[in-house]
C-alpha positions as semicolon CSV with decimal commas, in nm:
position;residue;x (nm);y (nm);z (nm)
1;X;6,451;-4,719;-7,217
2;X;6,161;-4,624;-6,969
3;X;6,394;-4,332;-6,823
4;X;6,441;-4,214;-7,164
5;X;6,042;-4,257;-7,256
6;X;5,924;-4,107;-6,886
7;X;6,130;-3,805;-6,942
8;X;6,022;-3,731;-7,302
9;X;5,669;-3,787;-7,273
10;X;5,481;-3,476;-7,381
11;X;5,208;-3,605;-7,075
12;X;5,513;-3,603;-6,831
13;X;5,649;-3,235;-6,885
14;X;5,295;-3,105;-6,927
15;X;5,193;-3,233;-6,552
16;X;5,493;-3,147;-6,466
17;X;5,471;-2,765;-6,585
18;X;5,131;-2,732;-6,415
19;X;5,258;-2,887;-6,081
20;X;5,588;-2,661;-6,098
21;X;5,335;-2,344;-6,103
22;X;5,077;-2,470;-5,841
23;X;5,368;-2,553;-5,610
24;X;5,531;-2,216;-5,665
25;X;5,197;-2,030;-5,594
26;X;5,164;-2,299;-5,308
27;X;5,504;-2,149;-5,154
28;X;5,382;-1,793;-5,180
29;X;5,088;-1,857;-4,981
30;X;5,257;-2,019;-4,707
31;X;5,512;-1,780;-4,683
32;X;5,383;-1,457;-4,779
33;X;5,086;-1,395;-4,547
34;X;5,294;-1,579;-4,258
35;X;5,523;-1,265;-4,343
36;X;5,279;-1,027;-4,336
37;X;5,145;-1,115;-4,023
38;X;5,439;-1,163;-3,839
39;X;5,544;-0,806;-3,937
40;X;5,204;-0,682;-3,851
41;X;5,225;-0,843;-3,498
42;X;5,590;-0,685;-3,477
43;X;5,449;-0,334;-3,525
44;X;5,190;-0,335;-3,268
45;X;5,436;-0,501;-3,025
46;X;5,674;-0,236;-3,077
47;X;5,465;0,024;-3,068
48;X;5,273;-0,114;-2,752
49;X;5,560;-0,228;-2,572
50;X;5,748;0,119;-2,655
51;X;5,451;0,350;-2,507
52;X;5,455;0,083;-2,151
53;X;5,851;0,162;-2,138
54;X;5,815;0,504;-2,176
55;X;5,525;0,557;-1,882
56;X;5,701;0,323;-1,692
57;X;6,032;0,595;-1,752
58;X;5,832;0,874;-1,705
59;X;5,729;0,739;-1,342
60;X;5,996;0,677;-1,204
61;X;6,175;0,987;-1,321
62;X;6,022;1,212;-1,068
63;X;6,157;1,413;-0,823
64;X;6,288;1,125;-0,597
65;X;6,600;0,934;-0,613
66;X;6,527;0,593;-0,692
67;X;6,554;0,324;-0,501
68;X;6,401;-0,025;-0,418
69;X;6,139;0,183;-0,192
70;X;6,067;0,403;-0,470
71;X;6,065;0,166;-0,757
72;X;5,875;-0,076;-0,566
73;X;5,642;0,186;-0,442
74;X;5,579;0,324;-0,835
75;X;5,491;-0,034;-0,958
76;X;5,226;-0,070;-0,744
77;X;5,037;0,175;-0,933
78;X;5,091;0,051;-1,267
79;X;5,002;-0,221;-1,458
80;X;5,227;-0,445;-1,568
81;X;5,072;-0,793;-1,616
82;X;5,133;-0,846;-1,960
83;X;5,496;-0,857;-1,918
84;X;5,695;-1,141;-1,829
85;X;5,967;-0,968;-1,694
86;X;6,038;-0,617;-1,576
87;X;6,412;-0,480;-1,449
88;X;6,477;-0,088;-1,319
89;X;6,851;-0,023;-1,253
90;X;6,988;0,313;-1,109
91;X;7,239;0,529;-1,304
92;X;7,544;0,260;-1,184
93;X;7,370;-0,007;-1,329
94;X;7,306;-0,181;-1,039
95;X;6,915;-0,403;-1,015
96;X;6,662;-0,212;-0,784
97;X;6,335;-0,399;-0,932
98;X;6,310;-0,717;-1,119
99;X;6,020;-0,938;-1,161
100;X;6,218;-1,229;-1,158
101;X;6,304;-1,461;-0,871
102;X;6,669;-1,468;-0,760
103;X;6,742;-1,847;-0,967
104;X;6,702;-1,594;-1,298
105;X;6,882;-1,285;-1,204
106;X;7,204;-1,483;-1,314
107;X;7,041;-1,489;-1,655
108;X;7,021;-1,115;-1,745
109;X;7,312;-1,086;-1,951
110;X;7,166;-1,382;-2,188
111;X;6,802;-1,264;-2,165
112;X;6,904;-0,848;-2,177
113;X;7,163;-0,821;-2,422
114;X;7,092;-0,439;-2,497
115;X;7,110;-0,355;-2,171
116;X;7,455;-0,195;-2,163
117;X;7,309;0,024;-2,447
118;X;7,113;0,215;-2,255
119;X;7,369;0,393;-2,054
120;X;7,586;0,460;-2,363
121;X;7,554;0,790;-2,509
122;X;7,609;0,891;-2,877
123;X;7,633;1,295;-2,871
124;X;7,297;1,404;-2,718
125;X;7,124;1,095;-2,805
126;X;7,017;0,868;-2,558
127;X;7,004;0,518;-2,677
128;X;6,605;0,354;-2,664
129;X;6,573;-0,024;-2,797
130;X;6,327;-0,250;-2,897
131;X;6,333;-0,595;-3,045
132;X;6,056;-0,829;-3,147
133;X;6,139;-1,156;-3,203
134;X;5,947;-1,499;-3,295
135;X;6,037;-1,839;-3,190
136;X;5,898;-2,202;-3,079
137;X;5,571;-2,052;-3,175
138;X;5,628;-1,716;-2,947
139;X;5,641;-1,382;-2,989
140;X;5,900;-1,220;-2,773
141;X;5,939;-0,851;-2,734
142;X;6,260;-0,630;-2,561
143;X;6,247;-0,284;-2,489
144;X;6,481;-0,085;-2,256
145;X;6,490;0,326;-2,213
146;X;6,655;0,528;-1,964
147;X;6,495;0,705;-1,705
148;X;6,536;1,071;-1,732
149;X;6,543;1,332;-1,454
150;X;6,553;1,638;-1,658
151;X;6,864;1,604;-1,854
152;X;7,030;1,356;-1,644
153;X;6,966;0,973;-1,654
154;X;6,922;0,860;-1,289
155;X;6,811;0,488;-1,441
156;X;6,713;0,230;-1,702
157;X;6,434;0,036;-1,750
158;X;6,377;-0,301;-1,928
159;X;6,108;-0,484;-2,039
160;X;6,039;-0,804;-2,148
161;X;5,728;-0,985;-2,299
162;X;5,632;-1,344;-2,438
163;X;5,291;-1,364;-2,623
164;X;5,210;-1,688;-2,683
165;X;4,838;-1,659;-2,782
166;X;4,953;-1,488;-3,090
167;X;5,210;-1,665;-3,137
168;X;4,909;-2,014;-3,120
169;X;4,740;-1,789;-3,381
170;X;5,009;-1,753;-3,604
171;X;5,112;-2,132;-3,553
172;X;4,744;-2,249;-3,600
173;X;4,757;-2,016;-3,915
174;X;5,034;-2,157;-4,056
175;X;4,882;-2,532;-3,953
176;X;4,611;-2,438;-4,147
177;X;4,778;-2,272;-4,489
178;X;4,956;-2,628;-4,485
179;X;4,644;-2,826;-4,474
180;X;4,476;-2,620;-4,755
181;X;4,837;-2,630;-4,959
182;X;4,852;-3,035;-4,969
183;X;4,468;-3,030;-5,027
184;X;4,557;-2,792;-5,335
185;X;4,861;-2,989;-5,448
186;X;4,648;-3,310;-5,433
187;X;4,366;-3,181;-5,658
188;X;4,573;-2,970;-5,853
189;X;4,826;-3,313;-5,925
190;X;4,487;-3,480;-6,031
191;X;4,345;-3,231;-6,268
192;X;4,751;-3,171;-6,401
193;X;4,726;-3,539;-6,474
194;X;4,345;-3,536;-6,613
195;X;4,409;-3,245;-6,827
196;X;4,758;-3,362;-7,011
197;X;4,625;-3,699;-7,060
198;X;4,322;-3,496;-7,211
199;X;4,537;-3,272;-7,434
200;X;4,836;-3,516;-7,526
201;X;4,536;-3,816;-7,573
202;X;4,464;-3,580;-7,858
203;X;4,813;-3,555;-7,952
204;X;4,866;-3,914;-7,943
205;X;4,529;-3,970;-8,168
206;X;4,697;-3,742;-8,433
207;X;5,079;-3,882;-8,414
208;X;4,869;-4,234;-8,450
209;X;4,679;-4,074;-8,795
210;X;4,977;-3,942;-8,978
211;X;5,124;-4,301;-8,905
212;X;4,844;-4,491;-9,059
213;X;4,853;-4,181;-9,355
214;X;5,216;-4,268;-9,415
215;X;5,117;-4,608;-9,437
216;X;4,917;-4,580;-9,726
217;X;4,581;-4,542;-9,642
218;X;4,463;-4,191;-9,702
219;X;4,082;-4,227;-9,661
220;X;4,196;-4,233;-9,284
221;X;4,051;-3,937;-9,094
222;X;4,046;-3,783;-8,722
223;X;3,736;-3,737;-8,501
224;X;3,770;-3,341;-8,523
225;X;3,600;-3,217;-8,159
226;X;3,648;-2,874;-7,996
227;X;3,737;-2,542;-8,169
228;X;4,051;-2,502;-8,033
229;X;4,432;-2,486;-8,181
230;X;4,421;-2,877;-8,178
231;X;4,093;-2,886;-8,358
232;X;4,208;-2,669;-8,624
233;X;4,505;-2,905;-8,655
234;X;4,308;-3,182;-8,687
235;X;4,059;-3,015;-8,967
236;X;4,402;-2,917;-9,170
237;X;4,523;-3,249;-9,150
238;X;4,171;-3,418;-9,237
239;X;4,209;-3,143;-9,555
240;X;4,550;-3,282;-9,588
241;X;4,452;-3,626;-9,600
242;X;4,152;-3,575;-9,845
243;X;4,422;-3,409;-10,112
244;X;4,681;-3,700;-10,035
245;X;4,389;-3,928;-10,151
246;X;4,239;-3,733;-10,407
247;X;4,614;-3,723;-10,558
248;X;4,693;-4,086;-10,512
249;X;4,393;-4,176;-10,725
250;X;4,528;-3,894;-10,950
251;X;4,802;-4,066;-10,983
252;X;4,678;-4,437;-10,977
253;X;4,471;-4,339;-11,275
254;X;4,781;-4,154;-11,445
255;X;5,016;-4,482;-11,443
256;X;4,710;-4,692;-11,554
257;X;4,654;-4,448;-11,874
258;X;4,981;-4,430;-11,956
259;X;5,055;-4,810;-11,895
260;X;4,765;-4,819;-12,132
261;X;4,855;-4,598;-12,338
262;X;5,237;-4,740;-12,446
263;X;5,091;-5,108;-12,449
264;X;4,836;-4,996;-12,702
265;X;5,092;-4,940;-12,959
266;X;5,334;-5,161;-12,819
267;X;5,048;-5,442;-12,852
268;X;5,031;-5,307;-13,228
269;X;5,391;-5,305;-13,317
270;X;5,422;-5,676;-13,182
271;X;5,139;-5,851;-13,384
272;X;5,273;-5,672;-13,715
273;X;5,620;-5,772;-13,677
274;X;5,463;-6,124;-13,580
275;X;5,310;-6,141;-13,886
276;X;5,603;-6,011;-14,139
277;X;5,827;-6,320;-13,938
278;X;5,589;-6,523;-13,922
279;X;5,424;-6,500;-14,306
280;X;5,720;-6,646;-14,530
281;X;5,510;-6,585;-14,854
282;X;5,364;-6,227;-14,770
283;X;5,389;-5,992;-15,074
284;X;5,651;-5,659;-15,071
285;X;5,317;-5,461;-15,110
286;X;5,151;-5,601;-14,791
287;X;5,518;-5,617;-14,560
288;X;5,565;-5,191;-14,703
289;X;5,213;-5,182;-14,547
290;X;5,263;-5,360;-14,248
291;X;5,621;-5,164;-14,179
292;X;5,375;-4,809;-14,249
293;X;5,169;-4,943;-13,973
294;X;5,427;-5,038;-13,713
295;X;5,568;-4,677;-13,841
296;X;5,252;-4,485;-13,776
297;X;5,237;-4,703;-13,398
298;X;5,580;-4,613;-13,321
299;X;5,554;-4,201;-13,376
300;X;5,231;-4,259;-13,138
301;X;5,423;-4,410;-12,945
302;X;5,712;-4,156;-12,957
303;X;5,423;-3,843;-12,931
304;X;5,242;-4,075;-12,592
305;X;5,627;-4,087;-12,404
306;X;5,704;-3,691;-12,519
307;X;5,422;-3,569;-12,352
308;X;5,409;-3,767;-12,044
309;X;5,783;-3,634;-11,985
310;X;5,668;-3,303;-12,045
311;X;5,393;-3,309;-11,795
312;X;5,690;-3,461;-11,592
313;X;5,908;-3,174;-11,592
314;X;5,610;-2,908;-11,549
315;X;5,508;-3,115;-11,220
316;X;5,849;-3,110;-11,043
317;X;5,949;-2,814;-11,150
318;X;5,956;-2,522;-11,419
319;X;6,291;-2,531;-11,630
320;X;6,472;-2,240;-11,596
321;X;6,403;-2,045;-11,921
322;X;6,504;-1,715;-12,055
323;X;6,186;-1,532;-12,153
324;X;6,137;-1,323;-12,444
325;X;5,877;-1,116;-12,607
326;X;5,702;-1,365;-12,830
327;X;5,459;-1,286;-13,105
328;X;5,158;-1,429;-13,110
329;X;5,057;-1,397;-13,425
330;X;5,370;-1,537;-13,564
331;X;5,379;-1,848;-13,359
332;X;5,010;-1,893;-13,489
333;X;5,084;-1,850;-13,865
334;X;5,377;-2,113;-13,841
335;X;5,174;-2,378;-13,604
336;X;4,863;-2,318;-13,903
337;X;5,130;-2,412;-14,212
338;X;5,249;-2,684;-14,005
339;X;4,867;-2,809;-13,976
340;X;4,756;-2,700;-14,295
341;X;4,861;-3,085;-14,477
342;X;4,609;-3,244;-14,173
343;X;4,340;-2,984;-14,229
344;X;4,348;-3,021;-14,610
345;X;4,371;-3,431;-14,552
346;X;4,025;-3,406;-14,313
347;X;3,884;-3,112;-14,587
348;X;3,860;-2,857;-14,271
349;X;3,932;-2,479;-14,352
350;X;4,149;-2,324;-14,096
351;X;4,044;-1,894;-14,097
352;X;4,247;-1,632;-13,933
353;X;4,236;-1,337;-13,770
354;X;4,523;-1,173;-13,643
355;X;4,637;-0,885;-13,489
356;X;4,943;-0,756;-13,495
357;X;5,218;-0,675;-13,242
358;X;5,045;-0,900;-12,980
359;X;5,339;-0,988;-12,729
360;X;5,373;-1,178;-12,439
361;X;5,644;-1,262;-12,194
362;X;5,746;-1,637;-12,271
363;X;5,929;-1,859;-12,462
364;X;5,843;-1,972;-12,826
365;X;5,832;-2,324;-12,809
366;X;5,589;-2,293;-12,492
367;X;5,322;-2,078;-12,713
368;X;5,377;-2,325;-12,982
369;X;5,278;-2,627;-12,837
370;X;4,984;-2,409;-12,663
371;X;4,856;-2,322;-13,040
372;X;4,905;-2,677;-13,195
373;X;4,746;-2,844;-12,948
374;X;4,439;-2,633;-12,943
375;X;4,430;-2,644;-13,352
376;X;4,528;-2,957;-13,373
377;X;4,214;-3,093;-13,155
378;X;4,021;-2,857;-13,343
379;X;4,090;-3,011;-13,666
380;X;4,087;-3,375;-13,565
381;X;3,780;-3,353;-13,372
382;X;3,609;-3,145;-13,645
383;X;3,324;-3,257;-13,906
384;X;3,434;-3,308;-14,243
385;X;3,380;-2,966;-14,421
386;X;3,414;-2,787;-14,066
387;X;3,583;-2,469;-14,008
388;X;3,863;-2,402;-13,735
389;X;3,914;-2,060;-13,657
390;X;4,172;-1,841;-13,488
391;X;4,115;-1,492;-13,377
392;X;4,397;-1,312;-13,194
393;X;4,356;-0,972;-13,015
394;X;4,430;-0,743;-12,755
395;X;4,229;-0,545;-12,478
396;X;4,289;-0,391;-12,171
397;X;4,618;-0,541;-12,117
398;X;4,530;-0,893;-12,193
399;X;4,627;-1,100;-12,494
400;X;4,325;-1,295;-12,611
401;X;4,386;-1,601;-12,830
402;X;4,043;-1,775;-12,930
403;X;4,041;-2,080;-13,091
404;X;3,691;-2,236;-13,230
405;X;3,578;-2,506;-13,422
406;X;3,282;-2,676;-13,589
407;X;3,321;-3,006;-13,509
408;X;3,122;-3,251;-13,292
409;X;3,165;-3,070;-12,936
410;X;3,171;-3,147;-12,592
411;X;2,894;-3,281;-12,360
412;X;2,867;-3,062;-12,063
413;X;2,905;-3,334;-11,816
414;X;3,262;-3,313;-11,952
415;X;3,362;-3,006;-11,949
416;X;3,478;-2,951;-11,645
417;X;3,718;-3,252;-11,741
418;X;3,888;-3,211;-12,043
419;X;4,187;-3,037;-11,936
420;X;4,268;-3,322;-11,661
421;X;4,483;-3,577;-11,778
422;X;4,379;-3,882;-12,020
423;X;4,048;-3,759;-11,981
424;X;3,883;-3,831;-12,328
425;X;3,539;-3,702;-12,440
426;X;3,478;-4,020;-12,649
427;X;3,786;-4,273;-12,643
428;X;3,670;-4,497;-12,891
429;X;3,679;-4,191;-13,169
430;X;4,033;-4,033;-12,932
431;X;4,186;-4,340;-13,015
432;X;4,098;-4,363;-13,368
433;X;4,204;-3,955;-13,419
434;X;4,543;-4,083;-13,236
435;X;4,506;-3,864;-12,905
436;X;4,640;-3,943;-12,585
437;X;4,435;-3,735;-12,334
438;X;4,780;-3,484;-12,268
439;X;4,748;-3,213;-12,512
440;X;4,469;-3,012;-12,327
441;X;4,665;-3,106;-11,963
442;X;4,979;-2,955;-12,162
443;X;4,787;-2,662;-12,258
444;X;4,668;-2,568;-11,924
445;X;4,989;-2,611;-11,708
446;X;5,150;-2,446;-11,985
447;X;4,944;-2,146;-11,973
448;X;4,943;-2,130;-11,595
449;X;5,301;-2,148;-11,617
450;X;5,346;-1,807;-11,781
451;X;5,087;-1,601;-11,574
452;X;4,817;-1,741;-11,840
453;X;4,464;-1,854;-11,827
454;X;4,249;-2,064;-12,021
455;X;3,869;-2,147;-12,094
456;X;3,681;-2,347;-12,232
457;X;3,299;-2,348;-12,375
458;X;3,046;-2,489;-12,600
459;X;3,036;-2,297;-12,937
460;X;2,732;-2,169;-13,018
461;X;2,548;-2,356;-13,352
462;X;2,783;-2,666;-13,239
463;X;3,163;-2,738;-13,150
464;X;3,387;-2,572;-12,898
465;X;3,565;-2,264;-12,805
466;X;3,898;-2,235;-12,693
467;X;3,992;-1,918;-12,487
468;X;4,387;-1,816;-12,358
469;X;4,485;-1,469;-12,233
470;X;4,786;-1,368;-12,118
471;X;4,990;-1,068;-11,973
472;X;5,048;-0,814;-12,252
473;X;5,363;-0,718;-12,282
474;X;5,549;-0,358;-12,448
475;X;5,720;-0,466;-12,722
């Protein structure tokens, strides 16, 4: 269980990525400048140790024939402290100078291995070697030549150095690269810690958020610091959070209208069909009264349970539909004769004014229930002897259906309201007029639905004024 946890922690593989990098960078500086150095020192030990060998060569290759006298007599005159070992053989191979005592003579075929190569020949190349070498904190340099007398090689020489002091300097470089490295990994493992405990912390703080969000409690939201990636996270999800809880209230207040809503009628139906059962004497007249009633509750009822499933349906989503070119101005002439017996009943005049040939893309029934819900408002929520008026046109591509009335209006507190669901202006007089607070939610998801758009405003001289457009539409 810890394995698992140590191993996915987000903490864990960020230290872990920053210590991987440090300790790669780490390895290049231990290794690279040692390199460099080395090969540096190499060079000039070549080069230095190549230019003694080839004075030494040149002075012995004189007009004498070497010898121990000779040889002996010729390194008097030169300088040859820095080496640690010198050898000068004749043309036979054979040792006539050697810096060494006689207990390491019987070493020279360990410590000259490229002596042979001097006498071999390769066409008219005479072989000349050098090797640099570094070990136990030493550098160790071979070169051998031959010793020329014109174009004949009398001799060879070898030399052999051991710098230490570089070799000290190298060391005490590379003593020192490690000292700085583990000071570097240690602070470097501390801030690798510091900063992914800084970075997941803030991880952590938002994993812990979304699980108190998906708890319930929306109002929850983050301490937003910094103005980085993170920060931006944690403003989207504070953004998230505010719709979550602006749209659980939404829908808090949706189940309590509804649940209001059906037990209103429900409540209704109940006490009259209490009182026909419980009334044994109750006149035909007053039970065909009573049965209207429960009647008139019931299509409510019905109407209340329509339009919440049709709110439903536009929430989750759209139902596929074939769209057509619909008419306007035909859907509003048959929504008006099937309004005309409420208009007549609450003595408002319903005027029109259509144009013609004013199509949109959609489906019928949609732009029905559009136009009956505006006119129907219209006419409940009118005065008695008001007017509701239609006017249908079109203008730079835009279908414009305007729907006005004369009736009591809306505050302008409310406005901004009326198309959000259950939302009723007065609910006292909604109630009485038999509206549910859906029509004008209807209407507007409707209208969004097909492209649409729709606005509302205070009619002058009293009222309100209903405005749709839509996409126009070649018929």
């Amino acid at each position: 269980m810890f394995v698992s946890w140590l191993f996915g922690s987000v903490q864990l593989k960020f230290a872990l990525s920053y210590v991987a990098i440090i300790m790669g960078l780490l390895l290049l500086l231990n290794t690279y400048p040692m390199m460099v150095s080395r090969d540096l020192v190499y060079a000039a030990k070549d080069t230095a140790l190549t230019s003694q060998a080839l004075g030494i060569s040149s002075s012995l290759g004189g007009g004498e024939a070497l010898s121990e006298e000779t040889v002996g007599r010729a390194m008097g005159f030169l300088d040859i402290r820095n080496l640690t070992r010198l050898i000068v053989t004749n043309a036979e191979g054979e040792v006539l100078y050697d810096t060494a005592g006689e207990s390491e003579r019987l070493q020279d075929v360990e410590v000259f291995p490229d002596l042979e190569r001097v006498f071999q020949r390769e066409g008219e190349r005479l072989y000349e070697v050098t090797r640099p070498a570094y070990s136990e904190g030493s550098f160790h340099t071979w070169a051998a030549f031959p010793i020329m007398n014109g174009e004949t090689q009398i001799g060879a020489v070898f030399l052999y150095e051991v710098d230490m002091e570089q070799g000290e300097w190298i060391a005490g470089m590379a003593s020192n690269l490690q000292n700085i490295s583990i000071g570097i990994f240690i602070a470097a493992l501390f801030l690798a810690i510091v900063f992914s405990r800084t970075l997941t912390n803030r991880l952590t703080k938002m994993l812990s958020a979304m699980r108190i969000v998906g708890r319930g409690d929306y109002s929850y939201k983050l301490d937003v610091s910094g103005r980085d990636e993170l920060a931006e996270l944690g403003q989207a999800f504070n953004k998230l959070t505010d719709r979550l809880e602006e749209t659980e209230e939404m829908r808090r207040r949706f189940v309590s209208d509804a649940s209001h809503e059906l037990k209103t009628p429900l409540a209704s139906i109940q006490l009259l069909s209490d009182s026909i059962v419980q009334s044994e004497d109750m006149d035909a007249a007053t039970v065909r009264e009573f049965v209207e009633d429960i009647g008139q509750e019931a299509e409510r009822l019905a109407r209340t349970t329509e339009r919440l499933l049709r709110l439903t349906r536009l929430d989750v989503a759209p139902e596929t539909e074939v769209l057509v070119a619909v008419d306007v101005g035909r859907v509003v002439e048959n929504a008006g004769h099937m309004l005309e017996p409420l208009a007549k009943g609450r003595q408002v005049e319903m005027v029109f004014d259509l144009a013609p040939d004013c199509l949109i893309l959609a489906t019928e029934d949609d732009i029905y229930q559009i136009v009956f819900n505006l006119a129907e408002n219209g006419i409940k929520y009118n005065v008695t002897g008001g007017t509701l008026s239609i006017r249908l046109g079109q203008a730079d591509g835009q279908v414009r259906l305007i729907v006005e009335d004369t009736g009591i209006g809306i505050p302008a507190e409310d406005m901004p309201y009326v198309f959000d669901r259950f939302y009723r202006v007065d609910k006292a007089r909604a109630r009485e007029a038999g509206g549910s607070g859906l029509g004008l939610s209807i209407v507007r998801d409707t209208v969004h639905e097909h492209g649409g758009k729709v606005e509302v405003a205070p009619r002058e001289g009293g009222g309100v004024c209903f405005t749709v457009t839509f996409p126009a539409v070649e018929g």
